[in-house]
Phi, psi and omega in degrees: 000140209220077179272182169187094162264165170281301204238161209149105201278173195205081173080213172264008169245141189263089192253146198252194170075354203270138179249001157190166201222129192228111149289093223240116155257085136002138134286135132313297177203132188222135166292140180213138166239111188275112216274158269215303192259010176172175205262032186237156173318128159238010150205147191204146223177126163235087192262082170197147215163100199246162191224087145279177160194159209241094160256141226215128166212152167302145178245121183275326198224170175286140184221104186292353194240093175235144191290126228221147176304134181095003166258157211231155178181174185262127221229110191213143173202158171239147181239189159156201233267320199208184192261030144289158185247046168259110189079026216270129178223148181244128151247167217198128181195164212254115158253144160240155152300121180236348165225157181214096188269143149204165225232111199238106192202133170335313183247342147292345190096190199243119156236130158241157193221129186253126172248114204231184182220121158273120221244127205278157185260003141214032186075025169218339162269205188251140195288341185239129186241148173202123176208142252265121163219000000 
């Protein structure tokens, strides 16, 4: 899944300016099982299953308050198809950091991009809540 709000709260801090937020679902870890008579697969299992997300924002100005890996916060934005507020979904989920990247160039300007692991609170449910608002 692939959005792009403006805004994206982190914790108590607000960053604005963004230009897309990318959900990713992962195996953690996947099984592949191989059949007697040939050389394809005949099963397959991912009972493991990691949620990164990518969030990638412009820095119009200098910003001293950046997130450093391993701090954890409730990672919450709305999104919808276009900039009507018809169909408007807020998703919202507990991430920690783990790379804080940032990209420096004459004709784009300054991006930095946080790259988090979003984390379920007892493994079983789904670490991303998105719901209609």
């Amino acid at each position: 899944m692939i959005v792009q709000p403006r805004e994206v709260s982190f914790g108590s801090v607000v960053w604005s300016d963004v230009a897309s937020v990318a959900i990713e679902r992962k195996a953690g870890r996947s099984f592949l099982e191989f059949g007697d008579e040939g050389s394809h697969v005949v099963l397959a299992d991912a009972p493991e299953q990691r949620v990164e997300v990518t969030v990638v924002q412009e820095l119009l100005e200098d910003d001293m308050d950046a997130p450093s890996p391993g701090e954890s916060g409730v990672l919450t934005f709305e999104t919808a198809l276009n900039s009507s507020t018809a169909g408007r979904k807020q998703v919202t989920l507990t991430g920690v950091v783990m790379n804080v990247k940032y990209t420096v160039s004459r004709k784009a300007g300054s991006v930095r991009t946080v790259d988090l692991v979003a984390v379920s609170s007892d493994g079983v449910v789904d670490p991303v809540l998105v719901v209609s608002v």
